[in-house]
Structures are given as structure tokens and as C-alpha cells.
C-alpha positions in Angstrom: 137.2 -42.5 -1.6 133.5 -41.4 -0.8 132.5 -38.3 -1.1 130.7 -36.8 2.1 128.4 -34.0 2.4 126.2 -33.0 5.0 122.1 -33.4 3.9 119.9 -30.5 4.3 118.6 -30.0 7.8 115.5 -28.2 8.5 112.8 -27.6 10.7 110.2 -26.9 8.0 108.5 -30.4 7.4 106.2 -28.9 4.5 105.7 -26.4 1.8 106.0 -22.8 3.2 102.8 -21.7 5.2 103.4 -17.9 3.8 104.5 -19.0 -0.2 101.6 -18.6 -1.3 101.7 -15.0 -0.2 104.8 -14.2 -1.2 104.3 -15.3 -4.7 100.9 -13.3 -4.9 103.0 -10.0 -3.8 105.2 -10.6 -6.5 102.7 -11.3 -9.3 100.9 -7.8 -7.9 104.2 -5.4 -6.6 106.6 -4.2 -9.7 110.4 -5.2 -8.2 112.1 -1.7 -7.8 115.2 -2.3 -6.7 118.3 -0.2 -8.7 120.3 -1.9 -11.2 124.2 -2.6 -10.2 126.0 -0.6 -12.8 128.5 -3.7 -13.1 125.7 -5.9 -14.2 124.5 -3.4 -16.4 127.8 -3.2 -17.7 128.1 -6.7 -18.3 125.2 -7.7 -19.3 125.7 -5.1 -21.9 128.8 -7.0 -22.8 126.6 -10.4 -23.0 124.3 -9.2 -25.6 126.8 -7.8 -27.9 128.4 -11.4 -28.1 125.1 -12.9 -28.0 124.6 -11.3 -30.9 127.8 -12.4 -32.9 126.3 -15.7 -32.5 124.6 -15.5 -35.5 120.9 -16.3 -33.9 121.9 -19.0 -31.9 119.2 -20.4 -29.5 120.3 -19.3 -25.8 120.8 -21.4 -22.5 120.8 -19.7 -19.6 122.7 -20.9 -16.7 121.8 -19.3 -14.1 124.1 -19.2 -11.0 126.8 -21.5 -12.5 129.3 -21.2 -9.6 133.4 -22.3 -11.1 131.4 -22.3 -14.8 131.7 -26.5 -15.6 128.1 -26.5 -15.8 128.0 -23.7 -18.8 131.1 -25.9 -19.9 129.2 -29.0 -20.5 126.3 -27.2 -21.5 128.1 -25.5 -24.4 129.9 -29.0 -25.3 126.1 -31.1 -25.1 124.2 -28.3 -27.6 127.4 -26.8 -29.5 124.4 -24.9 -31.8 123.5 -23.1 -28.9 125.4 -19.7 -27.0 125.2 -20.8 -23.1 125.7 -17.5 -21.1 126.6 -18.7 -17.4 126.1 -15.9 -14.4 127.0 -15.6 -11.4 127.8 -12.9 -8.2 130.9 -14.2 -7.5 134.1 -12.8 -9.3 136.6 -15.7 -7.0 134.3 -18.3 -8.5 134.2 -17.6 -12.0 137.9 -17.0 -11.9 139.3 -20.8 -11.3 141.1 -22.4 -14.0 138.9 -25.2 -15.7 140.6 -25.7 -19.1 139.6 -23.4 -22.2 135.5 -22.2 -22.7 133.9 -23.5 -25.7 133.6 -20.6 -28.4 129.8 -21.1 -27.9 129.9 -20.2 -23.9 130.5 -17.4 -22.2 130.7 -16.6 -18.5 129.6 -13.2 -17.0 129.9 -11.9 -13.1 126.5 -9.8 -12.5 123.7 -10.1 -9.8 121.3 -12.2 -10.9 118.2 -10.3 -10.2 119.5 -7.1 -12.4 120.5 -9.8 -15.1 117.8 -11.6 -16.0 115.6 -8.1 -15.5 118.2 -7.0 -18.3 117.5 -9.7 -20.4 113.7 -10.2 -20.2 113.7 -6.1 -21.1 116.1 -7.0 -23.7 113.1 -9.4 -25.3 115.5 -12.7 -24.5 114.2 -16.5 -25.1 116.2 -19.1 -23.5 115.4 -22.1 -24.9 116.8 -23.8 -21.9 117.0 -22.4 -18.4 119.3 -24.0 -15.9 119.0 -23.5 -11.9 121.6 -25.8 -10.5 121.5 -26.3 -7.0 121.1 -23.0 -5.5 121.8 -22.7 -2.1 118.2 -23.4 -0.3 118.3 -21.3 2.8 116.5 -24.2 4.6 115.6 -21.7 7.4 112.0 -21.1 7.5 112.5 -17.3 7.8 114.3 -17.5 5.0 111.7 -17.8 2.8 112.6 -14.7 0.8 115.5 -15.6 0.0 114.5 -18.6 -1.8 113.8 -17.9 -6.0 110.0 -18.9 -5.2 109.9 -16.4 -2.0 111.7 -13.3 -3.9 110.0 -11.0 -5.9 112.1 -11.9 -8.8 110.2 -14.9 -9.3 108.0 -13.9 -12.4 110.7 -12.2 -14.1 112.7 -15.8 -13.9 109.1 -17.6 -15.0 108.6 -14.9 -17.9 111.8 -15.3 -19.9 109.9 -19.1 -20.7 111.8 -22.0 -22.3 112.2 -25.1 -20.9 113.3 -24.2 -17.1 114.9 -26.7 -15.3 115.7 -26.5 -11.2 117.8 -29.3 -9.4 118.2 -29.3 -5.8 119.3 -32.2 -2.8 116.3 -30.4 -0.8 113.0 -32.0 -1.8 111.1 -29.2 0.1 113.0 -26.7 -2.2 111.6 -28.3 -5.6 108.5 -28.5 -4.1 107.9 -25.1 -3.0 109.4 -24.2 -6.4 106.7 -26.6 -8.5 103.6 -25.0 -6.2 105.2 -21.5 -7.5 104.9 -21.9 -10.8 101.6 -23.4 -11.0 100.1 -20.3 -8.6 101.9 -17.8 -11.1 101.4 -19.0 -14.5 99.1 -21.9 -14.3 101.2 -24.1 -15.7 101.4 -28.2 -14.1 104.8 -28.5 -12.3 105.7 -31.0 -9.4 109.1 -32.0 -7.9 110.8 -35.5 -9.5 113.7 -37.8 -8.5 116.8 -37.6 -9.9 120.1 -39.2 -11.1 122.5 -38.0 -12.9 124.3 -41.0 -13.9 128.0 -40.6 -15.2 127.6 -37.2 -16.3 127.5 -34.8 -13.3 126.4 -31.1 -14.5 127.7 -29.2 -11.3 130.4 -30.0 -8.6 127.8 -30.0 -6.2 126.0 -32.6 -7.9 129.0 -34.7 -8.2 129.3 -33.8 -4.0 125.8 -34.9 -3.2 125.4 -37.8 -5.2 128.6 -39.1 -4.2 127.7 -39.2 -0.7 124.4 -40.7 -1.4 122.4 -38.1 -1.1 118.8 -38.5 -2.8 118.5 -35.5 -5.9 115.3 -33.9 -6.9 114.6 -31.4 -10.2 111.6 -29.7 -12.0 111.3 -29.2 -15.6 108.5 -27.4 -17.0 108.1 -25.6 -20.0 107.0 -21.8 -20.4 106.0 -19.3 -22.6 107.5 -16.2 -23.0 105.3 -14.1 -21.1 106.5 -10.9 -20.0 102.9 -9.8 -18.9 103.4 -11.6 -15.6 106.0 -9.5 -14.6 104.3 -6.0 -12.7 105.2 -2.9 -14.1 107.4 -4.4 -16.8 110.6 -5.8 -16.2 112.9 -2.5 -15.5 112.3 -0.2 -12.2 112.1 3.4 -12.3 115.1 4.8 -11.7 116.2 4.8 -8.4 113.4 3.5 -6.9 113.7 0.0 -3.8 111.9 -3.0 -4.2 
């Protein structure tokens, strides 16, 4: 049987009139918004197995939904400890068979988390953003990674970042994103993922026929980008 899953429907035809902007207010503004004490807590948790891994390199996957991305992940660099997050306690919860001993799957708010970890002096080698939800309303913008003031904490922790999406327009915006805020060349690129489908949502969209689109760039480690440093004063609201 075919899979089936609606495409992305939008009225925004182009790259985001105010992304520019956005990304400028980021690069200029420190974020102040309060760290969840759950992710505090567990990323606390995450670096004191991290570091029982005996300086392995780290992956990052960043929203990993049920976890088979951070699964296959672990099983395609077995050197590597692949640290999967995401909000959503249901998702990580459902039965997929056994982690590697190399993975490890935390719940935490993304923004807190990878504030944590680029405070914490992390360096992912790898940097996975699998299809996150792309908000394809234009006032939405903000809600987007490349609209959120997040965005140069998620381009400071460097390493080979790599963003898939079934929205063109999202990987797009994303590419113009990084090249404003660290001068670095990105562009959007088709893609197919052959046999081995990372997420269930890539499995989903390119079952149905759907055409796929990533960005891979690679960064430095630059925490200078971020304003203010990487933690908030305590407190304080972006």
C-alpha cells in the first residue's frame, strides 16, 4: 500500500520578507528566556553519561520525535554517543526495540538544551534537524529555527549541521540564515533517502511521493555569535 501524506500548503511563495530582520535581532539581542528546571535536570543527566563515553565524538539529534533516528544514528557511527532530544515525554516513550549502548534519548525543551550544551563547551560533530514541523504560516515566522532567536546558539555549537525538510521554502529560508549569521555558503538541495529512511516522517513523505530537500553545511564552533553568551540572567524573558 502507498503511503499518503498531505504536501505543505502555503501562501508564502518566497523566502520570508522579515528573515532577514529576525535573524539580525537575534545575532544583536541575548535570548533571556528562564531555563525549565526539567531540562536543566536532564541535561545534567546527559552530560554525566556523555562523559562515561570515554571522549566519544557527539551527534546531536535534535528533535528526534519516537527516537529511530538517534537509533540508526547510533547503529551508522557506533564510535560516536548520539544524544536525541525532544519536548515530548508520549513520544520518546514508544517501544522501538532496545537503544544502542552508544545512544541515549533525553525529554528537555530544546532551546534550554542546546543553551545548556553550548555553555557546557559541547562539539557535535554532527547535528541532525529532521523534519521539524515548518509552521508554513507566514506569521509564523518565529516559530521557525531561522525566525527564533535561538538560531545562533543552534549555528554556534558548529559541526557538520544537517536540516531535512518536505518544505523547500523551509531549507531555503534556513540556507539564507546561515549565510547572514556566520557567513558561511549554504543553499537548499534535493533529496533521497533511498532504502534507508532516518525518520518516520521521511519514510511518510517519500512514500507518498513527496519531493525532500536538506542543507548540510559545516561550522565552526563559534560561541561568539551568540549575544550575551549562551546562559540568560536569571530570571530574565527573551
Amino acid at each position: 500500500m502507498t503511503a499518503r501524506s498531505r504536501s505543505i500548503v502555503s501562501r508564502q511563495t518566497g523566502p520570508h520578507e522579515d528573515l532577514a530582520r529576525r535573524v539580525a535581532r537575534a545575532l544583536a539581542h541575548p535570548l533571556r528566556k528562564p531555563f525549565a528546571e526539567h531540562t536543566r535536570e536532564a541535561f545534567a543527566r546527559a552530560r554525566d553519561w556523555l562523559e562515561r563515553r570515554d571522549g566519544a565524538s557527539l551527534i546531536l539529534d535534535a528533535g528526534c520525535g519516537v527516537g529511530l533516528s538517534t537509533r540508526r544514528l547510533a547503529e551508522k557511527y557506533p564510535a560516536a554517543a548520539v544524544i536525541g532530544v525532544d519536548r515530548s515525554a508520549d513520544r520518546l516513550s514508544r517501544d522501538h526495540g532496545r537503544l544502542p549502548d552508544n545512544a541515549l534519548l533525553v525529554r528537555a525543551d530544546l532551546v534550554d538544551f542546546w543553551r545548556l550544551a553550548l555553555a557546557e563547551g559541547w562539539r557535535p560533530v554532527r547535528h541532525y534537524l529532521l523534519y521539524p514541523n515548518p509552521y508554513p504560516k507566514a506569521a509564523h515566522l518565529k516559530m521557525r529555527w531561522q525566525g527564533h532567536p535561538v538560531l545562533p546558539v543552534i549555528l554556534a555549537l558548529g559541526g557538520r549541521l544537517e536540516l531535512r525538510s518536505n518544505w523547500r521554502l523551509y531549507v531555503e529560508e534556513f540556507a539564507l540564515a546561515v549565510t547572514q549569521a556566520t557567513e558561511v555558503a549554504a543553499e537548499a538541495a534535493p533529496f533521497v533517502p533511498g532504502e534507508a529512511c532516518l525518520t518516520p516522517f521521511e519514510q511518510k513523505y517519500h512514500g507518498s511521493g513527496q519531493a525532500l530537500w536538506r542543507l548540510v553545511v559545516e561550522l565552526p564552533h563559534a560561541p561568539g555569535l551568540v549575544p550575551g553568551g549562551a546562559l540568560p540572567a536569571a530570571g530574565e524573558e527573551g
